[in-house]
C-alpha positions as CSV (number, residue, x, y, z in Angstrom):
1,X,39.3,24.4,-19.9
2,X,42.1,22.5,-20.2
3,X,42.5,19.3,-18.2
4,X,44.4,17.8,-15.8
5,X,44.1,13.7,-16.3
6,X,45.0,13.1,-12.7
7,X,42.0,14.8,-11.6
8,X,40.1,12.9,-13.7
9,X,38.2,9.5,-14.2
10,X,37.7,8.4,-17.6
11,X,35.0,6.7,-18.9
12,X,36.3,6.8,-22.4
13,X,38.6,8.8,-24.7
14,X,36.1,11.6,-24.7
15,X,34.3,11.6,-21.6
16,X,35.8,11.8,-18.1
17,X,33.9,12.7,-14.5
18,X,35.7,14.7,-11.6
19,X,35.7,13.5,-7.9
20,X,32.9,15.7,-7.5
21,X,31.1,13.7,-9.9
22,X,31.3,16.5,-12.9
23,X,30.8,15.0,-16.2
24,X,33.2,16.4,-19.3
25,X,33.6,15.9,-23.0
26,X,37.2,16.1,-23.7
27,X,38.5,16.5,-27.3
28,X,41.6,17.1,-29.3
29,X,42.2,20.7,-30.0
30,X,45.5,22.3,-32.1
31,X,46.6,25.5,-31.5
32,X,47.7,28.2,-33.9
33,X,51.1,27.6,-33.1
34,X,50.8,23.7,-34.2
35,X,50.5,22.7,-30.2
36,X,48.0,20.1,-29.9
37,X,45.8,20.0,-26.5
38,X,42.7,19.0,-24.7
39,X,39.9,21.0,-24.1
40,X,37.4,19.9,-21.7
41,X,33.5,21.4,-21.6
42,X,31.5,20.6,-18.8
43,X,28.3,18.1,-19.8
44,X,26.4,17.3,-16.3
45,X,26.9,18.2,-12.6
46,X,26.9,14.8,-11.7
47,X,28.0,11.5,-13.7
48,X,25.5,8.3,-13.9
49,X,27.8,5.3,-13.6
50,X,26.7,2.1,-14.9
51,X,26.2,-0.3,-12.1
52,X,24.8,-3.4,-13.4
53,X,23.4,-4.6,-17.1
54,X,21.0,-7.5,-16.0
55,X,17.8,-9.2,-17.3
56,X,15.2,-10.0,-15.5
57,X,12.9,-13.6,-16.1
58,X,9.5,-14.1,-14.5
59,X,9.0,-17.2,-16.0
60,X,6.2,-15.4,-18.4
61,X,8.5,-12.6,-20.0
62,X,12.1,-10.9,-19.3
63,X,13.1,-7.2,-19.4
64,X,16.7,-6.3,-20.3
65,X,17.5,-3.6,-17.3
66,X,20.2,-1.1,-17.1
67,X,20.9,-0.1,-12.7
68,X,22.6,3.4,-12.9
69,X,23.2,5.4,-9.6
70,X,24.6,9.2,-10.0
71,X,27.8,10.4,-8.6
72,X,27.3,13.9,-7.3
73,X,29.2,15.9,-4.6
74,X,31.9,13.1,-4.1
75,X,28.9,10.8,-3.2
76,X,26.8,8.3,-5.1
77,X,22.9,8.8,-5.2
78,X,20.4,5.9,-4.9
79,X,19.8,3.4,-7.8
80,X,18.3,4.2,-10.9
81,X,16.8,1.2,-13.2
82,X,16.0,2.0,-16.8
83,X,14.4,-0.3,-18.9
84,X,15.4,-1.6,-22.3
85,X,12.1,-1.9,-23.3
86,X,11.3,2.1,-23.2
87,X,14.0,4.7,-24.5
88,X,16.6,4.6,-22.1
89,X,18.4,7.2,-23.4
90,X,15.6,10.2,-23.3
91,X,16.2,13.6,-24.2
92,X,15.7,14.7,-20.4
93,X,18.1,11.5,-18.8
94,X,18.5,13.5,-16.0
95,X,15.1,13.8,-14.7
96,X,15.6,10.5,-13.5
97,X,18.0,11.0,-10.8
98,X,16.2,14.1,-9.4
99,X,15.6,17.6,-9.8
100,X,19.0,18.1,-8.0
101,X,21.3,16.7,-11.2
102,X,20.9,18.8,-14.3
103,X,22.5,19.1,-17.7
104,X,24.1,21.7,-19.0
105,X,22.5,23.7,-21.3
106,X,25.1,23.9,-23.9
107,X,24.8,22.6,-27.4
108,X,25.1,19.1,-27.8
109,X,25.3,18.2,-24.3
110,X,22.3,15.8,-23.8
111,X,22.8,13.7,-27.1
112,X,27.0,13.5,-25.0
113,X,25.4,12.8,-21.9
114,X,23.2,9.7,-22.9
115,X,26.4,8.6,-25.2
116,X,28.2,8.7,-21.6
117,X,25.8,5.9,-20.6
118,X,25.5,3.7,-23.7
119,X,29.2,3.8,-23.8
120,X,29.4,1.9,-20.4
121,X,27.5,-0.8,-21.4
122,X,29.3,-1.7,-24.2
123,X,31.2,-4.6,-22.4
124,X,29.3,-4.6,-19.4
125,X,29.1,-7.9,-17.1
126,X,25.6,-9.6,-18.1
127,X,23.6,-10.9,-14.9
128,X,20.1,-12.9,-15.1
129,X,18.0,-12.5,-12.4
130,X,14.9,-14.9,-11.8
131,X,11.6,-13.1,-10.2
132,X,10.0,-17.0,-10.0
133,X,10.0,-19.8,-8.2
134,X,10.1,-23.1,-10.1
135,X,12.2,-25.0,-13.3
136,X,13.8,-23.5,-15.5
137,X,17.0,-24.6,-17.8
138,X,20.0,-23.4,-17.0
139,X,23.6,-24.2,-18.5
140,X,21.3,-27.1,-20.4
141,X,20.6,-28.5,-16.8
142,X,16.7,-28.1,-15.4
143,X,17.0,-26.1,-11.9
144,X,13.8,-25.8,-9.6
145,X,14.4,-22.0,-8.5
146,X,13.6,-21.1,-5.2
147,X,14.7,-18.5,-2.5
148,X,18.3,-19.0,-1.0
149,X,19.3,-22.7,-2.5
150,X,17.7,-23.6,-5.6
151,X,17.4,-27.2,-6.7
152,X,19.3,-29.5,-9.2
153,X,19.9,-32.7,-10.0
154,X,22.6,-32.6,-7.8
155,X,21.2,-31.3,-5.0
156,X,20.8,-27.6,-3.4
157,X,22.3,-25.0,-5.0
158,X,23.1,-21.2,-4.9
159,X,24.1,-20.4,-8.1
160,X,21.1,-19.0,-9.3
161,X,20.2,-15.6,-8.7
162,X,15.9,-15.5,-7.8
163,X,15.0,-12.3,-6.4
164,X,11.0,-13.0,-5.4
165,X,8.6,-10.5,-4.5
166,X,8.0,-8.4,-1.1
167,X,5.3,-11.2,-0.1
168,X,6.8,-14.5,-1.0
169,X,10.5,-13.8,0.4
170,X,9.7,-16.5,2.3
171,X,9.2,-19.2,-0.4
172,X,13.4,-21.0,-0.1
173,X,14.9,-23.7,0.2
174,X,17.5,-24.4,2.9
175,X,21.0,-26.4,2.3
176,X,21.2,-28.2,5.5
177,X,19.7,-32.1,5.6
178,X,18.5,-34.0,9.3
179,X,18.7,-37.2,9.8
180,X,15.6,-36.8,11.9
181,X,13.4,-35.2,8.4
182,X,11.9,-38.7,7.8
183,X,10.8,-39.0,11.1
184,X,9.5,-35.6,11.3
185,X,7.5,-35.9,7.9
186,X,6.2,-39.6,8.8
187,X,5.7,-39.7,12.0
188,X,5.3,-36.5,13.7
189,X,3.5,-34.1,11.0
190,X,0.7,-36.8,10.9
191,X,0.1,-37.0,14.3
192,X,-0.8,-33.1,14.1
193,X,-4.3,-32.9,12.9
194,X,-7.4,-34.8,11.4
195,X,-6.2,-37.6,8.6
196,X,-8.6,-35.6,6.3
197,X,-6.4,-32.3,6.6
198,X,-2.4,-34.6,7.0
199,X,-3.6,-36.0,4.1
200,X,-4.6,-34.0,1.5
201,X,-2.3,-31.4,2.8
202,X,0.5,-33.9,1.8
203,X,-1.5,-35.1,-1.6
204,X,-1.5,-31.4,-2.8
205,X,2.2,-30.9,-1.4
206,X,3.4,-33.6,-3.4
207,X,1.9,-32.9,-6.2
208,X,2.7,-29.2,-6.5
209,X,6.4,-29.7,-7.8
210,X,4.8,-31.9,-10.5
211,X,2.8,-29.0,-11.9
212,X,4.7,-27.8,-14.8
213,X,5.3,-31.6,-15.7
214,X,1.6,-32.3,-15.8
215,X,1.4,-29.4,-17.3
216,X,3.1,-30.4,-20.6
217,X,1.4,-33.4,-21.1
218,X,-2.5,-31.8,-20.5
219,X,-3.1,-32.8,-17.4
220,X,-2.6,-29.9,-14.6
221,X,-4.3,-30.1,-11.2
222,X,-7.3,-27.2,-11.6
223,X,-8.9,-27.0,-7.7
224,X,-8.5,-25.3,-4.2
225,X,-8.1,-27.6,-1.6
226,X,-9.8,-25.3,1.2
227,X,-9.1,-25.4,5.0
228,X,-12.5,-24.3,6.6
229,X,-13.7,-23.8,10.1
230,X,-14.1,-20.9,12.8
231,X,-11.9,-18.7,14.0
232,X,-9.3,-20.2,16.7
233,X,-9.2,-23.8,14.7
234,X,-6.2,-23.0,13.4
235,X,-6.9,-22.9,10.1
236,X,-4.3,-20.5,9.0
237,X,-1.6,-22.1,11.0
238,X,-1.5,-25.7,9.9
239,X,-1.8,-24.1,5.9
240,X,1.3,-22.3,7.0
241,X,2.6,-25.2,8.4
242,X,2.1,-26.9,5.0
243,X,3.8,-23.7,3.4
244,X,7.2,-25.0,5.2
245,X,7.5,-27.7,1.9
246,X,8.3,-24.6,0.1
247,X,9.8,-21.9,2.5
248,X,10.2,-21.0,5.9
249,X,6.6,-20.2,7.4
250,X,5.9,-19.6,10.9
251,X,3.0,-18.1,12.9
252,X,4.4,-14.4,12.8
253,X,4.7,-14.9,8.9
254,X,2.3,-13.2,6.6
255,X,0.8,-15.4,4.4
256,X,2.5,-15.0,0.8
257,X,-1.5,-13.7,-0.1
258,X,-5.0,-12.8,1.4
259,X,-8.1,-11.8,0.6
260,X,-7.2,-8.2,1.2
261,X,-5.3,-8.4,-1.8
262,X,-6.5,-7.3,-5.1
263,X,-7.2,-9.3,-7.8
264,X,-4.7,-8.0,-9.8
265,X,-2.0,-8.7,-7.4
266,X,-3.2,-12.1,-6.3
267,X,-3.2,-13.2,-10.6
268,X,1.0,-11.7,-10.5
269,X,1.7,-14.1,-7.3
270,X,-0.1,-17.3,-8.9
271,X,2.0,-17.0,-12.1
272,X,5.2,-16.1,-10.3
273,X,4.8,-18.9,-8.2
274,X,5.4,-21.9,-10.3
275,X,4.7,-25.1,-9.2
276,X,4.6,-23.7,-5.5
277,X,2.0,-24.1,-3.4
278,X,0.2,-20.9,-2.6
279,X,-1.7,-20.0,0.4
280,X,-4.7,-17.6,0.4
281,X,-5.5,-16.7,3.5
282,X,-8.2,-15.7,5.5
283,X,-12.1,-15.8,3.4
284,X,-13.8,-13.7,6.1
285,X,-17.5,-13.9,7.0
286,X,-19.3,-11.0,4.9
287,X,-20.4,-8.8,7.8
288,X,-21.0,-5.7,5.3
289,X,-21.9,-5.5,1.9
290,X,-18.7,-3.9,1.5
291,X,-16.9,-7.1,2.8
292,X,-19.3,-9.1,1.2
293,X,-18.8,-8.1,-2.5
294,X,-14.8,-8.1,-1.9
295,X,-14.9,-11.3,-0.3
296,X,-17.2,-13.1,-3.6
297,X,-15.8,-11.5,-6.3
298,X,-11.9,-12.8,-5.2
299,X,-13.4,-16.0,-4.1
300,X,-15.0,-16.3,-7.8
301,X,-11.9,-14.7,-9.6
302,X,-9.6,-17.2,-8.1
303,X,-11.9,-20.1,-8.5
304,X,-11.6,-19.2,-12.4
305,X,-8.1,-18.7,-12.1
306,X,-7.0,-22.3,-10.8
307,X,-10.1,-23.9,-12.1
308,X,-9.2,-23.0,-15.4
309,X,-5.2,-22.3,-15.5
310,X,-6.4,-18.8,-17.9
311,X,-5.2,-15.6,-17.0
312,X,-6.8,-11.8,-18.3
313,X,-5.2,-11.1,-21.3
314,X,-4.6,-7.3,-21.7
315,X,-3.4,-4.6,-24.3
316,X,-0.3,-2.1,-24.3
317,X,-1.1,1.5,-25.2
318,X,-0.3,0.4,-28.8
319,X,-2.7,-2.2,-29.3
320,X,-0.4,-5.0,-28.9
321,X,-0.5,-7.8,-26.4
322,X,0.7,-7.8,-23.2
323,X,2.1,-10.8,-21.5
324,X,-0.6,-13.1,-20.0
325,X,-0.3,-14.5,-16.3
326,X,-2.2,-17.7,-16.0
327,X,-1.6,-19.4,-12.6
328,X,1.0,-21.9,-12.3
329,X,1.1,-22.9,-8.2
330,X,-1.5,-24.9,-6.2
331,X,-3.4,-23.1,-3.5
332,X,-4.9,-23.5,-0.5
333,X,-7.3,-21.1,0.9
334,X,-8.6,-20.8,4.8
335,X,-11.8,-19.6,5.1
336,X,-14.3,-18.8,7.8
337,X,-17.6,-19.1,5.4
338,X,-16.7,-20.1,2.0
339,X,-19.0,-21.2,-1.2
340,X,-20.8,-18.3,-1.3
341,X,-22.2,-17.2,-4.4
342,X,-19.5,-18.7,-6.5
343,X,-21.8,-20.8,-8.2
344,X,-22.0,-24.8,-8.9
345,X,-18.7,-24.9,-11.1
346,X,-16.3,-23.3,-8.7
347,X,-17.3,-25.5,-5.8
348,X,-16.6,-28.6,-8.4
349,X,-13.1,-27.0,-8.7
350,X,-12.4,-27.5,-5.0
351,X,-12.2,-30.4,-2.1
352,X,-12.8,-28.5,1.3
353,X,-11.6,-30.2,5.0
354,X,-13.7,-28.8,7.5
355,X,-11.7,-28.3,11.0
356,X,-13.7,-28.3,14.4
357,X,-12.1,-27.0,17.7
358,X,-9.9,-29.7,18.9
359,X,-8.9,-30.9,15.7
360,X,-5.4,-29.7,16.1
361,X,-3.5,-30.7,18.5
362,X,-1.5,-28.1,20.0
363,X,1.6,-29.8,22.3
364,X,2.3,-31.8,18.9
365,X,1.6,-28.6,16.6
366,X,4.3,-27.0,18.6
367,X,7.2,-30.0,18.3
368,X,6.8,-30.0,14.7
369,X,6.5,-26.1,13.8
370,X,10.1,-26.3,16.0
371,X,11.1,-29.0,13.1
372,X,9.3,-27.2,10.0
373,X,12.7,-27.1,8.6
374,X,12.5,-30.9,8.4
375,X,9.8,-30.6,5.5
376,X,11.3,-27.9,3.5
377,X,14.6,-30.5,3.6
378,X,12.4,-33.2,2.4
379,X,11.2,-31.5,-0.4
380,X,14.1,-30.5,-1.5
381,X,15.0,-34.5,-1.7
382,X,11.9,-35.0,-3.1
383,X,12.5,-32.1,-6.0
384,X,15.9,-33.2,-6.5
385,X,14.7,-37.0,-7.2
386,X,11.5,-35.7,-9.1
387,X,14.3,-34.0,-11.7
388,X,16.3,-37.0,-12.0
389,X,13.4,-39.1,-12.8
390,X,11.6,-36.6,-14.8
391,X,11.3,-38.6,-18.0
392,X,10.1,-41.9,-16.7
393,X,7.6,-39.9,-14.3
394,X,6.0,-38.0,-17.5
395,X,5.9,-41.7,-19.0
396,X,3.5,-43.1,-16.3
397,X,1.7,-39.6,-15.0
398,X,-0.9,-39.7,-17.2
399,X,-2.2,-44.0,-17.5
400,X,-2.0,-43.3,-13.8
401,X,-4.1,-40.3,-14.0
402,X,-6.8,-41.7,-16.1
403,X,-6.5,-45.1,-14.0
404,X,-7.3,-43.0,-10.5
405,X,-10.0,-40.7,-12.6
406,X,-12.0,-43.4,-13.6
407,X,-11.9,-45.3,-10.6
408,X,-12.7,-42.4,-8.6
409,X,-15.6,-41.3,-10.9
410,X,-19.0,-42.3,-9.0
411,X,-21.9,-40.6,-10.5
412,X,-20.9,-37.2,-8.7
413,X,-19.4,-34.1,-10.5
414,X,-16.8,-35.2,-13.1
415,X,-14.0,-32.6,-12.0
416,X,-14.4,-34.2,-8.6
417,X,-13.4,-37.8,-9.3
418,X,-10.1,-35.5,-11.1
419,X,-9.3,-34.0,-7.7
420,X,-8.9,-37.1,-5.7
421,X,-6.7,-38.2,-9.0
422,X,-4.5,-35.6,-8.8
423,X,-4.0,-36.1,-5.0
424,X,-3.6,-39.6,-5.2
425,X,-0.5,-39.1,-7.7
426,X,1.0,-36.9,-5.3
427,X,1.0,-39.7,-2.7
428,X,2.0,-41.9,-4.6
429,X,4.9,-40.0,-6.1
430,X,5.8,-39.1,-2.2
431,X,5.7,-43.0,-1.7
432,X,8.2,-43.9,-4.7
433,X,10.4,-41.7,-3.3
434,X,10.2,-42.9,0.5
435,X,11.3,-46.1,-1.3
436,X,13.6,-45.1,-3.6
437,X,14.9,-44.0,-0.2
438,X,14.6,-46.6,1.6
439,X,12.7,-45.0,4.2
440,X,9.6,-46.9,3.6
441,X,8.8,-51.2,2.4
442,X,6.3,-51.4,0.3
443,X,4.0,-52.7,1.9
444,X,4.2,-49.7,4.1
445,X,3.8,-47.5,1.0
446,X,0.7,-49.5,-0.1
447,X,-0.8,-49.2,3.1
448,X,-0.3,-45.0,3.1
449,X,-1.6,-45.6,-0.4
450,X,-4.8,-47.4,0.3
451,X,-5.5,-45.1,3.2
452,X,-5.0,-42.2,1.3
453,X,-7.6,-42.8,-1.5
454,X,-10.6,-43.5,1.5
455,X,-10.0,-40.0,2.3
456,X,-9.9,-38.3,-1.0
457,X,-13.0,-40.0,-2.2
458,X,-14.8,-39.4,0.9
459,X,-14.2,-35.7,0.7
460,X,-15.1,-35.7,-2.7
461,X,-18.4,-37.0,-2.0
462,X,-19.0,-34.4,0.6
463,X,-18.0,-31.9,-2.0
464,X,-20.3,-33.4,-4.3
465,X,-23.3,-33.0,-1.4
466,X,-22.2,-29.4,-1.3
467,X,-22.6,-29.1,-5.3
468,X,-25.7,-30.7,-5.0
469,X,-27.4,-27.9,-2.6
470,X,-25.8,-25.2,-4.9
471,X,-27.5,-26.6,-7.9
472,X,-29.2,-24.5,-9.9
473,X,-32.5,-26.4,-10.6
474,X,-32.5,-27.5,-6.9
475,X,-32.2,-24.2,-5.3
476,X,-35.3,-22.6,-7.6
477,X,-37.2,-25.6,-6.5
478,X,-36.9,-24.8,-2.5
479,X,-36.8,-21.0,-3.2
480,X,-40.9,-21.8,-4.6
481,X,-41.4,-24.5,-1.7
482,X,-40.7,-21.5,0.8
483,X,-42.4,-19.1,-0.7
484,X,-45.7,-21.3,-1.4
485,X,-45.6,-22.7,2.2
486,X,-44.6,-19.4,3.8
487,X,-47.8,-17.8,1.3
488,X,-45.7,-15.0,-0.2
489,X,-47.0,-16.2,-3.9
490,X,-50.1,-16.8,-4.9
491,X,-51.0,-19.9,-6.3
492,X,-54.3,-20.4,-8.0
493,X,-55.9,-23.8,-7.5
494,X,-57.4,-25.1,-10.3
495,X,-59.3,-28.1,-8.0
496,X,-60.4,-25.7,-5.4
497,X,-61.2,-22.3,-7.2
498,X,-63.6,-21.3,-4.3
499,X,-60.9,-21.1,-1.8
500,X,-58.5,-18.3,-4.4
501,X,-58.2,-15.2,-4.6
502,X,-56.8,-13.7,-8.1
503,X,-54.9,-10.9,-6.9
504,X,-51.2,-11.0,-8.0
505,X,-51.5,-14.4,-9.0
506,X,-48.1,-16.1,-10.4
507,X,-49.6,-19.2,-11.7
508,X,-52.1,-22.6,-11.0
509,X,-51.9,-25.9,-10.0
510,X,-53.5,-29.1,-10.4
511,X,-52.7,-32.7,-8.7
512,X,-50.7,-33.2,-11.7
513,X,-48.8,-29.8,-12.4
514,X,-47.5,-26.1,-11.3
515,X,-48.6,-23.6,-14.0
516,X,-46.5,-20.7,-13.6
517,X,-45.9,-17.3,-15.5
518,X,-42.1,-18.2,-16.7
519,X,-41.3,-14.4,-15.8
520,X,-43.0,-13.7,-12.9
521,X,-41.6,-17.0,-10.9
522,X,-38.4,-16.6,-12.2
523,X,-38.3,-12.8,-11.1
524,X,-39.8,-13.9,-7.8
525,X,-37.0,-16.7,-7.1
526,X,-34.4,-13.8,-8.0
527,X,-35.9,-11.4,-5.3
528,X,-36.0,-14.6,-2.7
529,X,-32.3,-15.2,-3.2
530,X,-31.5,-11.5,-3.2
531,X,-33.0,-11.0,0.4
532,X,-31.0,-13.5,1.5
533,X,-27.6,-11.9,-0.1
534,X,-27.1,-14.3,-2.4
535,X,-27.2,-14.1,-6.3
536,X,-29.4,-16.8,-8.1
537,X,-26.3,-18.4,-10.2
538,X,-28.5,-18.8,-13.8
539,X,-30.5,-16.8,-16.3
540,X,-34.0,-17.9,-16.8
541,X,-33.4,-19.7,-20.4
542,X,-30.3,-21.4,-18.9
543,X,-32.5,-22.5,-15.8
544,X,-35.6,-23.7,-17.7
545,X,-33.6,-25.5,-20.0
546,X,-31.8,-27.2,-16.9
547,X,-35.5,-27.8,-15.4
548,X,-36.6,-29.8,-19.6
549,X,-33.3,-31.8,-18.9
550,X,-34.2,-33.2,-15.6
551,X,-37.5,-34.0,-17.1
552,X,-39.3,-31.7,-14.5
553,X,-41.5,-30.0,-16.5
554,X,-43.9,-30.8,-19.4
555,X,-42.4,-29.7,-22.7
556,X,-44.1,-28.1,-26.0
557,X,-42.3,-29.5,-28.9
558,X,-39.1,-27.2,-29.3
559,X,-39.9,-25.0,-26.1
560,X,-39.6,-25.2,-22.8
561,X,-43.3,-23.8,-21.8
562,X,-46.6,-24.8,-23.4
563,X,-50.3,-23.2,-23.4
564,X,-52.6,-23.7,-21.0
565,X,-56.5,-22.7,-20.8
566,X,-57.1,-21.0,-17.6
567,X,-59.9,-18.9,-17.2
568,X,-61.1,-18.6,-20.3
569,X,-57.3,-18.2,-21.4
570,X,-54.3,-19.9,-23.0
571,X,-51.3,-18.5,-21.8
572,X,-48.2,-20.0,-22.4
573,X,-47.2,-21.2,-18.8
574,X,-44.3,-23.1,-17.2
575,X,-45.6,-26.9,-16.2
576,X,-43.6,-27.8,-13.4
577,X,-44.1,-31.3,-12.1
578,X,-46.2,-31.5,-9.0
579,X,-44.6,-34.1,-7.6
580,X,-41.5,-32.3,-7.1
581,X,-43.0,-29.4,-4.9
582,X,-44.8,-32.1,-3.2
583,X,-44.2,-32.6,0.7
584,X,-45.4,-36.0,1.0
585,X,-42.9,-37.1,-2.4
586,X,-40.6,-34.6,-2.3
587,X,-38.1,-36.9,-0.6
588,X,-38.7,-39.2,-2.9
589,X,-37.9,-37.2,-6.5
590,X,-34.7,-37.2,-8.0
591,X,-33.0,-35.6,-11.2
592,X,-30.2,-35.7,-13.2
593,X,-26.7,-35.2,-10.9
594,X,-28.4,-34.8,-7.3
């Protein structure tokens, strides 16, 4: 076929598409009487036109993307995206824009049709495209990226292009700036709630865009700050309230994640959200085992997450490794019932603010969820100051850090006294701000200072009060007081053997000592804690260990149970401390970290 070039669109020298959206190779031909002329043969029923070359950064990895739609039947089909990082140009190309656009079956005709496409991206327009909220260098300048109006050190700008996930479209910044923020963020937002919640809600805040900061110089914030209570305390709404620093949040918003998440999914938000703060919403009561066992294992999987800043690293079908997403925001979690078989370790990596009814108060709630814009403006001052000052904040974070950790340490759980540090800095770095300013004296910063630290310790040592009833050694302990008071174990008494019987016996006792059968009292305390739907957190080596360490039971050199002649036998028993099982001096024992 011979062609018409006004009919045509070319792509190139060789390869032209009709209005219909037909695809041609054309080439030189000469015919036998010297005339030279262009022969056209048909390639596709439908062209794929190159409609952007762009790579995409997460903030852990970027993918090179090619966006092709198809023109068919003088209209364009929807996108196509084909990823650099698999073979873009396959020998079936046209699978992906349906069954309906097909390739000719002539020779030649797929290895034309994929040169089609490569030769439109030779000089392509390059876009990047962010998929991640915070900083990032851009043009040699650091940028905190956000939804609408990122910010610089100059302020809100839209120059960067961050496309977020379905769920946290809500996480941006907005360009406008009211007088009245201050006022709002000082005077109003505190008047909402309890101290407890205003304040550690504004600690963790604060802190948050200092994340990746503290970050390079070892020292990144590892807990939960946890919003408990029942339902209709409004847990959910003052987190969301909270959110506002970071986006625009309001009661008919979906939290950015919940606990009817997956794991999986939950792990992809905490890395995209870089220093963010993150809301996980809604910890449920376990009402079925079905509920239950969702509900524990992503209350223990994010415990690990924050507590430790890993991510699950994971193989591609080759045997190579594939990107790793460790979390990178702060969270907050709202939860009905919380601490439940998570063990000691995650409730160290968490300060929890209880909320009764009343707590909130709602004709105040309501003027400043009107205002909420007023705190996403204010952090974007705060950001925007944070960036300028980044070198001489990095400078003091850490002497500051170790100052408020060892001043906060008090016998309890170390990672505690590290909690009410890392809040601490945030209210302090909210307070140089204030008064770089000129919003606050300080005198009035000391005073929000001083205040401030009151609260954090004090929920820290409520924390610690929770760690203590989760311990380990503590909860075998009142699992065998209940069970020997209740008489579901038998007990042998050595001082009254008249009085025993010696059926299913799991050990003796003394005025001085507990004798048990290490096996049998362990499996016993297992089957106790298991009819009460709740795992027993440590194996029995781990626990009797924990038991010679407290000094709670009578040692045999090297091991951790030691013979005794009972009954014309010497079994190797478990000697547990009277004293400590004890009514009358129960009270009165103590143990290494209770």
């Amino acid at each position: 076929m011979e062609t018409n070039n006004e009919q045509f669109t070319c792509i190139s020298e060789n390869y032209r598409y009709s209005k219909d959206g037909t695809l041609y190779y054309v080439e030189g031909k000469q015919g036998k009487n010297g005339v030279v002329y262009e022969e056209c043969s048909t390639i596709a029923n439908h062209t794929p036109l190159l409609k952007e070359y762009r790579t995409i950064d997460n903030g852990i990895e970027t993918v090179e993307e090619l966006v092709f739609n198809a023109l068919r039947n003088y209209s364009r089909g929807a996108d196509t995206i084909l990823s650099l990082k698999n073979d873009v140009y396959s020998q079936t190309p046209n699978l992906k824009f349906g069954a309906a656009c097909r390739i000719t079956l002539g020779r030649g005709a797929k290895s034309r049709y994929s040169e089609a496409m490569q030769i439109q991206c030779e000089n392509a327009p390059h876009a990047v495209i962010y998929q991640h909220t915070g900083y990032a260098y851009i043009d040699g300048e650091r940028v905190f990226l956000n939804g609408d109006f990122s910010i610089g050190k100059d302020g809100t700008t839209n120059k960067c292009n961050v496309s977020l996930p379905e769920q946290m479209k809500n996480y941006r910044f907005v360009e406008s700036r009211d007088a009245e923020r201050f006022d709002t963020l000082l005077k109003m937002f505190p008047s909402v709630a309890s101290n407890e919640l205003v304040y550690s809600g504004l600690g963790l805040a604060f802190l948050t865009p200092l994340n990746s900061l503290l970050r390079d110089i070892g020292i990144e914030p590892c807990f939960i700050l946890y919003f408990t209570g029942k339902t209709g305390t409004r847990k959910t709404t003052m987190a969301k309230l909270i959110l506002n620093f970071f986006g625009t949040y309001d009661n008919g918003t979906a939290p950015p994640a919940s606990f009817r998440d997956t794991t999986n999914a939950v792990e992809l938000k905490f890395a995209l959200a870089d220093s963010t703060l993150m809301l996980l919403d809604d910890r449920i009561p376990s009402t079925t085992p079905k509920i239950k066992a969702q509900m524990e294992a992503m209350e223990q999987a994010v415990a690990r997450q924050i507590g430790d800043r890993s991510g699950r690293a994971r193989m591609n079908a080759d045997g190579t490794l594939r990107a790793t997403y460790r979390p990178n925001c702060n969270l907050i979690i709202t939860a009905e019932e919380s601490f439940s078989n998570v063990g000691e370790s995650a409730i160290a990596r968490s300060i929890s603010v209880e909320l009764k009814p009343g707590d909130v108060d709602l004709s105040k709630l309501t003027e400043v969820q009107q205002r909420a814009t007023h705190l996403n403006q204010c952090m974007g001052d705060y950001i925007q100051w944070v960036i300028s000052n980044w070198e001489s904040i990095s400078e003091r974070a850490k002497p500051m850090f170790l100052e408020f950790r060892n001043k906060a340490q008090s016998g309890g759980h170390g990672r505690l006294a590290e909690c009410v540090a890392h809040l601490q800095i945030g209210i302090v770095s909210m307070c140089e701000w204030l008064r770089h300013e000129k919003i606050i004296t300080d005198i009035e910063a000391n005073a929000i200072q001083r205040k401030s630290w009151d609260i954090f310790v004090a929920l820290a040592e409520a924390q610690n009060r929770r760690i203590a009833e989760e311990k380990p050694v503590k909860l075998f302990l009142d699992a065998i007081k209940e069970m020997r008071d209740r008489k579901t174990i038998n007990i042998f008494d050595l001082d009254n053997p008249s009085q025993n019987s010696n059926i299913n016996v799991i050990g003796y006792r003394d005025k001085d000592f507990y004798y048990f059968y290490p096996d049998s009292i362990y499996s016993e305390v297992k089957k106790f804690y298991i009819a009460q739907d709740k795992n027993y957190p440590l194996g029995k080596t781990a626990l009797f260990q924990q038991l010679a360490d407290d000094g709670l039971i009578e040692k045999d050199k090297e091991q951790n149970t030691k013979t005794k002649r009972v009954q014309g036998k010497r079994p190797r028993l478990l000697w547990l401390r009277a004293d400590v099982l004890n009514d009358n001096e129960s009270e009165e024992v103590t143990y290494n970290g209770e």
